[in-house]
C-alpha positions as CSV (number, residue, x, y, z in Angstrom):
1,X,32.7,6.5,9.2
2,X,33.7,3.4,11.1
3,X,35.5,0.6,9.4
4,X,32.4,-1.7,9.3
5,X,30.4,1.0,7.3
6,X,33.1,1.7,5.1
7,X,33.4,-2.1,4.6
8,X,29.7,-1.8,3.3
9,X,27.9,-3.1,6.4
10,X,24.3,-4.9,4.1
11,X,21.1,-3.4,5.4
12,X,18.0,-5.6,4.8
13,X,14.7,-3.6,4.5
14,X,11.6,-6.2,5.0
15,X,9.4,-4.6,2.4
16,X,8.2,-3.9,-0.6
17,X,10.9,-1.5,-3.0
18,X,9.4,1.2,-5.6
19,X,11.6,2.2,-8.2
20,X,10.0,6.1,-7.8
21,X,8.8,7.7,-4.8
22,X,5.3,6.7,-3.4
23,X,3.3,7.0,-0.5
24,X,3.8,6.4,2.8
25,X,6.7,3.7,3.8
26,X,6.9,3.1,0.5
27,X,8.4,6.5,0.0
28,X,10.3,6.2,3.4
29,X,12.4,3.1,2.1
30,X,12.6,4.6,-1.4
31,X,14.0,7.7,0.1
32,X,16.2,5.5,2.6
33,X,17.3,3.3,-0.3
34,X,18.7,6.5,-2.0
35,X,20.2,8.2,0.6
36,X,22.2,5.2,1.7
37,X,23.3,3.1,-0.8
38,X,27.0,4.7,-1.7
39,X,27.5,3.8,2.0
40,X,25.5,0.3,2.6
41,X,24.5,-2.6,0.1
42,X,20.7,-2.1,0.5
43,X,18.8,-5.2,0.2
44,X,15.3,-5.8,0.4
45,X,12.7,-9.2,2.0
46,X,9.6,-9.1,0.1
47,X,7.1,-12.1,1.0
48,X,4.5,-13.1,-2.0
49,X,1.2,-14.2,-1.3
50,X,1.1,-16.1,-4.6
51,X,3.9,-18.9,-3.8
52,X,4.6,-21.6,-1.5
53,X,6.6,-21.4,1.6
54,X,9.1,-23.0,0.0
55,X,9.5,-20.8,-2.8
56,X,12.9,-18.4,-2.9
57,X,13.8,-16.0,-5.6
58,X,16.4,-13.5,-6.6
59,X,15.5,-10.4,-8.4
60,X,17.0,-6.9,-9.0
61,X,15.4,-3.9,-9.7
62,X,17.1,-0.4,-10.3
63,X,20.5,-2.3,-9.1
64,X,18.8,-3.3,-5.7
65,X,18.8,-6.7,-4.8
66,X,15.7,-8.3,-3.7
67,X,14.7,-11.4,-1.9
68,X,11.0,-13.1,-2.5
69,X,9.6,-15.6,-0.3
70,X,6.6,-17.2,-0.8
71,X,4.0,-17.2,2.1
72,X,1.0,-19.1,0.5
73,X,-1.2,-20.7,3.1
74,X,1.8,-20.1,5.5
75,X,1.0,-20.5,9.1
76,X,0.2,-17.2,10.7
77,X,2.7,-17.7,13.4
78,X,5.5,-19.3,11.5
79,X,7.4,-17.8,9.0
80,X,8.2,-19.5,5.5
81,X,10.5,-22.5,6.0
82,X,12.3,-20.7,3.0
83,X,12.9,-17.6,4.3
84,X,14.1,-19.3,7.9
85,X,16.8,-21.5,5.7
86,X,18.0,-18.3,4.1
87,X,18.5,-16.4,7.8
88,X,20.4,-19.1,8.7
89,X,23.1,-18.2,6.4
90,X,22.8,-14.3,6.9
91,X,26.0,-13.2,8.9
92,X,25.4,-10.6,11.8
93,X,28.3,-9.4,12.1
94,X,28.2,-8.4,8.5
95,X,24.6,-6.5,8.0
96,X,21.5,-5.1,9.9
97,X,18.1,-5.2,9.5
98,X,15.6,-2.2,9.2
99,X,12.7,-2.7,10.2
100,X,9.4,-0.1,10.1
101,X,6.1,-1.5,11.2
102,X,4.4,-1.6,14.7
103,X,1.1,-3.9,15.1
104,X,2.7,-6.2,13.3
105,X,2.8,-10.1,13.9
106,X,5.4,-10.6,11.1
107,X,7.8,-8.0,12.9
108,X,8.1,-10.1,15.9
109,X,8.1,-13.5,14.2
110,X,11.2,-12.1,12.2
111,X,13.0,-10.4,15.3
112,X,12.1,-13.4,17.0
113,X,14.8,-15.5,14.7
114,X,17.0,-12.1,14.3
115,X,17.5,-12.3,18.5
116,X,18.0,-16.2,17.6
117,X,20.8,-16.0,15.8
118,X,22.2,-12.7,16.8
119,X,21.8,-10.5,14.0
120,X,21.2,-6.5,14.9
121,X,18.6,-4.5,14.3
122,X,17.0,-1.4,14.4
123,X,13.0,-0.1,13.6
124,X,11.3,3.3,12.6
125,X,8.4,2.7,14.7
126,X,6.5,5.5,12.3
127,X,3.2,5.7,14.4
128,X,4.8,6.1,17.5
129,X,1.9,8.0,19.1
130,X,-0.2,5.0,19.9
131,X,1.9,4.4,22.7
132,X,0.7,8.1,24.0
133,X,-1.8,7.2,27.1
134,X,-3.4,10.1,25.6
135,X,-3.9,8.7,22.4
136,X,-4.8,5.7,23.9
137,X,-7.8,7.2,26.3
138,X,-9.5,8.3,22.8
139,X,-9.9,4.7,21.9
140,X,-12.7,2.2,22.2
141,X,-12.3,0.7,25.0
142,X,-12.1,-3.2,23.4
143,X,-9.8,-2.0,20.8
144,X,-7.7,-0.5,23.4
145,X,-7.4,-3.8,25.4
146,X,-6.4,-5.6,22.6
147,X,-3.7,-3.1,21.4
148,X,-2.5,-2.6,25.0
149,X,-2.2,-6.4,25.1
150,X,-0.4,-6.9,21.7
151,X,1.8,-3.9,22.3
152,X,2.7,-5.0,26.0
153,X,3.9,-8.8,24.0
154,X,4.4,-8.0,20.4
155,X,6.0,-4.7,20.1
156,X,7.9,-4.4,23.7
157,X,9.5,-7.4,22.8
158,X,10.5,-5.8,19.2
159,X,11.6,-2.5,20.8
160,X,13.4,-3.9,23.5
161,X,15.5,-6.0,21.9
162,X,16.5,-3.9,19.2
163,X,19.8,-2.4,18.6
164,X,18.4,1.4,18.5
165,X,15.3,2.4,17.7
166,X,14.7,5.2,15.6
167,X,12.8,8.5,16.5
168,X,11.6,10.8,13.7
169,X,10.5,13.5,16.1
170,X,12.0,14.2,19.5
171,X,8.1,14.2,20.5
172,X,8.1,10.2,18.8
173,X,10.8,9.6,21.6
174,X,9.1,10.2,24.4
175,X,6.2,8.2,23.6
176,X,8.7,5.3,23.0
177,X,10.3,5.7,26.2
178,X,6.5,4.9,27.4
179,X,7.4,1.2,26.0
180,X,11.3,0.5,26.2
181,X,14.2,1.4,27.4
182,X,16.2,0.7,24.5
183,X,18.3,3.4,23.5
184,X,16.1,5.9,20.9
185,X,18.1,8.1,18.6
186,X,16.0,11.4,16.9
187,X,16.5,11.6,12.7
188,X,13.7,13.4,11.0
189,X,12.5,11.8,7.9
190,X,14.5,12.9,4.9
191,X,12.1,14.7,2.4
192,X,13.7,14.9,-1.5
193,X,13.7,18.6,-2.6
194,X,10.6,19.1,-5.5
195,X,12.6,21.8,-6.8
196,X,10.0,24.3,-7.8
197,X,11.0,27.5,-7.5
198,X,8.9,30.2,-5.8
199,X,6.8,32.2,-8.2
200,X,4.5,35.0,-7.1
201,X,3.1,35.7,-10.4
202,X,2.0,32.0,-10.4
203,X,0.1,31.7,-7.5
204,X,-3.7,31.2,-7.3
205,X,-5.9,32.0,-4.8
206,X,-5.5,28.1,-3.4
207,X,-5.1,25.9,-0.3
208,X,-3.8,22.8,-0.5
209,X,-4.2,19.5,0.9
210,X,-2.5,16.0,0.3
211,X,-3.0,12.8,1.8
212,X,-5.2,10.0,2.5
213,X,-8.7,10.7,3.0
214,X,-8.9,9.2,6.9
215,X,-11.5,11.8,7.4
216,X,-10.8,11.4,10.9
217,X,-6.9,10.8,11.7
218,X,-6.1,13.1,9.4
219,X,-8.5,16.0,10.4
220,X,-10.2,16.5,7.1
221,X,-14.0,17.4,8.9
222,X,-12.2,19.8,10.8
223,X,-10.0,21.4,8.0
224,X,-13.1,22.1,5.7
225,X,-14.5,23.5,9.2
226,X,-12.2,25.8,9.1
227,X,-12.4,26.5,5.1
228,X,-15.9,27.0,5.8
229,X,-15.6,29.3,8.8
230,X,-12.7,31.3,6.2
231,X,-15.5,31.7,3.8
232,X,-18.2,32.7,5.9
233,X,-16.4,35.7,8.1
234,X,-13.2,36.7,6.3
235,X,-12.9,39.8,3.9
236,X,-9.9,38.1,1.9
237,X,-11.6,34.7,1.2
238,X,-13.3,35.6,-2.2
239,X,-12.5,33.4,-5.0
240,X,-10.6,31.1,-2.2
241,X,-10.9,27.4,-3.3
242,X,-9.9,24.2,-1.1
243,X,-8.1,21.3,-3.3
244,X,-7.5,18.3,-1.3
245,X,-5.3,15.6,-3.1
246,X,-5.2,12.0,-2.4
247,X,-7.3,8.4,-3.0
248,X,-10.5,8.0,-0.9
249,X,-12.7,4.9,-0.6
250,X,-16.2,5.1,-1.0
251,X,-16.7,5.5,2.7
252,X,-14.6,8.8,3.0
253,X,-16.0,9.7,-0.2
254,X,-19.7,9.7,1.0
255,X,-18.5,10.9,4.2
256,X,-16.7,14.3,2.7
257,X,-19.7,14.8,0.2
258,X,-21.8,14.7,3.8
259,X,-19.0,17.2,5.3
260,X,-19.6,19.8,2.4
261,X,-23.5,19.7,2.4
262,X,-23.5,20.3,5.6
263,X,-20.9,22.9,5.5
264,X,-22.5,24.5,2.3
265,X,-19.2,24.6,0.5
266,X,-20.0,23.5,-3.1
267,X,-17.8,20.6,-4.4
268,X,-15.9,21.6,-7.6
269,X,-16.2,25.4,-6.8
270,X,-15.5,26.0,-3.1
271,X,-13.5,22.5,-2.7
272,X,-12.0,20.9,-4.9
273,X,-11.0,16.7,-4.4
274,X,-8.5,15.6,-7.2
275,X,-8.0,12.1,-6.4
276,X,-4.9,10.6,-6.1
277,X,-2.6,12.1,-8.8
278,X,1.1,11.3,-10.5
279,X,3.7,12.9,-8.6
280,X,4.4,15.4,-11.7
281,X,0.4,16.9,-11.0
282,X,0.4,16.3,-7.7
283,X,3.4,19.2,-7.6
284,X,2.0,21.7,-9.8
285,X,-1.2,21.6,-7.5
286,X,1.0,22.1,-4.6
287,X,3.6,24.3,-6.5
288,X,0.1,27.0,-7.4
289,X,-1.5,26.7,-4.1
290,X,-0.9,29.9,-1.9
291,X,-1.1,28.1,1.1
292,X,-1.0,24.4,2.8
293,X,-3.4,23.0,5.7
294,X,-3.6,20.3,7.5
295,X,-5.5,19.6,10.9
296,X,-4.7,15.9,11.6
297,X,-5.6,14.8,14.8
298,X,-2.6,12.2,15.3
299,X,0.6,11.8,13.3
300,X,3.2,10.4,12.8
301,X,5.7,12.8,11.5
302,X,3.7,15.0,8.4
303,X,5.7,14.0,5.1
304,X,3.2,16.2,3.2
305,X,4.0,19.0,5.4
306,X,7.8,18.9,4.4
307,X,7.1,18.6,0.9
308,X,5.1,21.9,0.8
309,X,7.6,23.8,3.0
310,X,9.7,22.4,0.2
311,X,7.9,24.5,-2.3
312,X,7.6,27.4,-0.3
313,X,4.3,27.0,0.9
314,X,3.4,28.5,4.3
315,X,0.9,26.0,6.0
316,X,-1.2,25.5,8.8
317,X,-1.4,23.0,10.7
318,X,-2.7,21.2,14.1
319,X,-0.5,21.1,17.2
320,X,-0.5,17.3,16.4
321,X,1.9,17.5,14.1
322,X,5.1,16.6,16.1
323,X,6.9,18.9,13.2
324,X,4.4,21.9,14.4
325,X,7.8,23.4,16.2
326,X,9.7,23.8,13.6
327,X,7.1,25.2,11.7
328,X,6.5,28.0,14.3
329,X,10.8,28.5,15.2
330,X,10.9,29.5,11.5
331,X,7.9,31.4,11.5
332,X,7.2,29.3,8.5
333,X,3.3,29.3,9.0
334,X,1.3,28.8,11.5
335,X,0.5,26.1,14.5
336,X,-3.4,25.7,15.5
337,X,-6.0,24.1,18.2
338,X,-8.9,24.4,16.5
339,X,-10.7,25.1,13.2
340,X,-11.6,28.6,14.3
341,X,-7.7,29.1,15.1
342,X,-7.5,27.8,11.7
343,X,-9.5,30.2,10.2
344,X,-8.0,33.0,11.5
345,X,-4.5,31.8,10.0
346,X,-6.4,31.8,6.7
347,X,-7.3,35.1,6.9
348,X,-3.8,36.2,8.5
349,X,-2.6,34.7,5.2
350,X,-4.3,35.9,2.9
351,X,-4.4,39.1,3.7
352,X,-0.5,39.3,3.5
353,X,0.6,41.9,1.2
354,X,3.2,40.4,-1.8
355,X,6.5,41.5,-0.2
356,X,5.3,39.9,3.3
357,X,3.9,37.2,1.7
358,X,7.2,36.2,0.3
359,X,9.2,37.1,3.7
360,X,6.7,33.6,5.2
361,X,7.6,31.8,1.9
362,X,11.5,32.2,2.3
363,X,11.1,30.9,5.7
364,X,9.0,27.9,4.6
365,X,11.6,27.2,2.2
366,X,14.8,27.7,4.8
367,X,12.5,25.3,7.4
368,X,12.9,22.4,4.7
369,X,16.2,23.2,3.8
370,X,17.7,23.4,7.5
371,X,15.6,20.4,9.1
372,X,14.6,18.1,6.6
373,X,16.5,17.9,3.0
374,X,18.6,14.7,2.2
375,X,21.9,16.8,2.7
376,X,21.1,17.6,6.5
377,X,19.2,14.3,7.1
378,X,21.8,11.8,5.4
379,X,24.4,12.0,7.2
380,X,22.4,11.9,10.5
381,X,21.1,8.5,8.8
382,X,24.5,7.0,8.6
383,X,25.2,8.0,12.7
384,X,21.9,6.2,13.3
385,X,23.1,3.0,11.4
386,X,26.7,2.8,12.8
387,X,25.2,3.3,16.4
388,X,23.3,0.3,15.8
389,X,25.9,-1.5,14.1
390,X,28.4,-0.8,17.4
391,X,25.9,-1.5,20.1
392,X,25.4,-4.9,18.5
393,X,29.2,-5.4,18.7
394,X,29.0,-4.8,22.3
C-alpha cells in the first residue's frame, strides 16, 4: 500500500450507514464499510430532514463515526451553512470522498465545495446505463430532454472533476466514457458469501426471484412470460412454482396480479410473491430454489444475481445484465433475449439429470467465488482508492 493509505487516508461516504446489510446502496456502503475499514477510517455525512441548517451532531454506530446535518427548510441549491463550516476544516490531503448517486442535485452542490477547496474524490455512478444513447432513445421524449440537460450540467461536471470514477462492469465504462474523460477504473461490486452450502436433497422444484417490484426495469412481465410459456409447453415444468421476493407498492402489486390473470398462472400455486423478507428467509428461499431468473431490461450491475451464484444457484438472466458474461465464461447458467429464450433455459434446466445438475451448480458457485467475493474484490477496492488518492496529489 502506499504510505498515505497505510497512514489511514479517512474516506467520507455521504449517506445513510446500516449496521446489517440492506438493499441497494445501502448494502453497497455497508459492504464498502466492511471491506475497508482495517485500511481507511470510514466516516459517514448523513443530512436530517428534521433539524435546522444549523444543526451538527456527532454520533457512532458499530464503531463508525457519523456526521448529521440538519437540512430543514434548507434552500434547494445551497447546502446547510453547518455542513459548509465543517468542510472548511476537512483536510484534503488527508481523506477522500465517496460518493454514489447520479441525478442528484446534492452531489454537485457537495462536489461543487469539494473542487472549492481541493479535496479528492471519487463516485460509483451505479446506474451508469442512462448515459447509453440506447437507453436513452427508449425514453419519453420530455423526460429525455430534461435528463440530457441535467446530465450534460449536473453530472459531467461531477464526473469530470472527479479523481477516478468507479466502473462496476467493464460494460458501465463505456457508457461513462459517453460523458467524461476522467479516468474510469473497473471493480465489480463485492457480494458477502451467504454461506449455504449446496444440498441436492434440499432442493424444490423452485425459481427464484429477488428484487424490487419495477415491473418494468426489472423485467418482471417478461420473466412470468417466460414462467408461463415453461408451464404451458415444457414436459419438466410440473409442480414448477415461481417465488418472487421483494416489497411492491400498490401499483406493481395490481399490475403483477393483472400480469398473472392474464397469463393464467394462479397466484399462491403457480407464483408465489413473498414480500420483502429478513435476510435470514430471504436465504432459505434462495438457498431451496433450483434455479434463479431474472429478465431486467436495464441494470446496473445485478447484486441479486451474485448472491444466488453465491448459493449455487444456476440462473437465467437477460443480456442486460452487464454481469451476463461471466455468467456464460463459467457456464454458470444461462444468458437470454427473450422470454421464449427464457423458457427454453427453464426447460434445459430442469430437465438436468442430478450429477449434471450439480456440474452447473459448482460452476455457479466458482463464478462468485472467482469474480465477486470480498477476498477477490477487496483488494481491487484498496487499488481504486489509492489511484484516487495519488491522482489528486498530482
Amino acid at each position: 500500500m502506499t504510505d498515505r493509505a497505510a497512514n489511514r487516508v479517512t474516506v467520507y461516504i455521504p449517506g445513510h450507514y446500516r449496521t446489517e446489510a440492506a438493499d441497494g446502496l445501502a448494502e453497497f456502503n455497508y459492504r464498502l464499510t466492511q471491506a475497508l475499514k482495517a485500511d481507511f477510517i470510514i466516516q459517514f455525512i448523513e443530512f436530517s430532514l428534521e433539524q435546522a441548517p444549523d444543526w451538527y451532531q456527532v454520533e457512532h454506530s458499530d464503531d463508525i463515526c457519523i456526521h448529521k446535518f440538519g437540512i430543514r427548510n434548507c434552500n434547494k441549491l445551497q447546502l446547510p451553512i453547518a455542513f459548509q463550516n465543517w468542510l472548511k476544516t476537512v483536510r484534503g490531503e488527508t481523506c477522500i470522498f465517496h460518493l454514489s448517486h447520479i441525478y442528484n442535485l446534492d452531489n454537485y452542490l457537495i462536489c461543487r465545495l469539494l473542487t472549492k477547496y481541493n479535496i479528492p474524490y471519487l463516485i460509483t455512478p451505479h446506474d451508469s446505463f442512462v448515459y447509453d444513447p440506447a437507453f436513452k432513445k427508449k425514453r419519453p421524449v420530455l423526460k429525455r430532454m430534461y435528463r440530457n440537460a441535467f446530465t450534460r450540467v449536473f453530472d459531467k461536471y461531477v464526473l469530470d472533476n472527479a479523481a477516478v470514477v468507479h466502473g462496476i462492469t467493464a460494460r458501465c465504462a463505456g457508457y461513462l466514457k459517453n460523458i467524461t474523460n476522467s479516468p474510469v477504473r473497473v471493480v465489480a461490486n463485492q457480494v458477502s458469501d451467504t454461506n449455504i452450502p449446496l444440498n441436492l436433497a434440499a432442493l424444490k422444484p423452485q425459481v427464484c426471484f429477488i428484487g424490487r417490484f419495477s415491473i418494468f426495469t426489472k423485467g418482471i412481465d417478461l420473466a412470468l412470460t417466460a414462467f408461463h410459456l415453461f408451464k404451458t409447453t415444457s414436459d419438466h415444468a410440473k409442480g414448477v412454482t415461481y417465488a418472487l421476493i421483494g416489497p411492491a407498492d400498490k401499483q406493481a402489486t395490481a399490475e403483477r396480479e393483472q400480469l398473472c390473470h392474464r397469463l393464467k398462472l394462479k397466484v399462491g400455486e403457480d407464483v408465489v410473491f413473498t414480500g420483502k423478507l429478513s435476510e435470514a428467509d430471504r436465504n432459505t428461499v434462495l438457498a431451496e430454489s433450483k434455479v434463479y431468473m431474472q429478465l431486467s431490461r436495464s441494470e446496473g450491475f445485478g447484486l441479486s444475481i451474485a448472491q444466488a451464484l453465491s448459493c449455487y444457484k444456476p440462473v437465467i438472466i437477460s443480456t442486460q445484465v452487464p454481469i451476463h458474461d461471466k455468467v456464460t465464461a463459467y457456464n454458470a447458467g444461462f444468458a437470454v433475449t427473450s422470454p421464449e429464450e427464457a423458457a427454453q433455459a427453464l426447460d434445459k434446466l430442469f430437465a438436468l439429470s442430478e450429477a449434471e445438475y450439480a456440474v452447473m451448480a459448482e460452476n455457479a458457485r466458482r463464478c462468485y467465488e472467482q469474480e465477486f467475493h470480498p477476498d477477490i474484490i477487496r483488494p481491487q477496492l484498496v487499488a481504486l482508492y489509492e489511484q484516487a488518492l495519488v491522482h489528486a496529489s498530482h
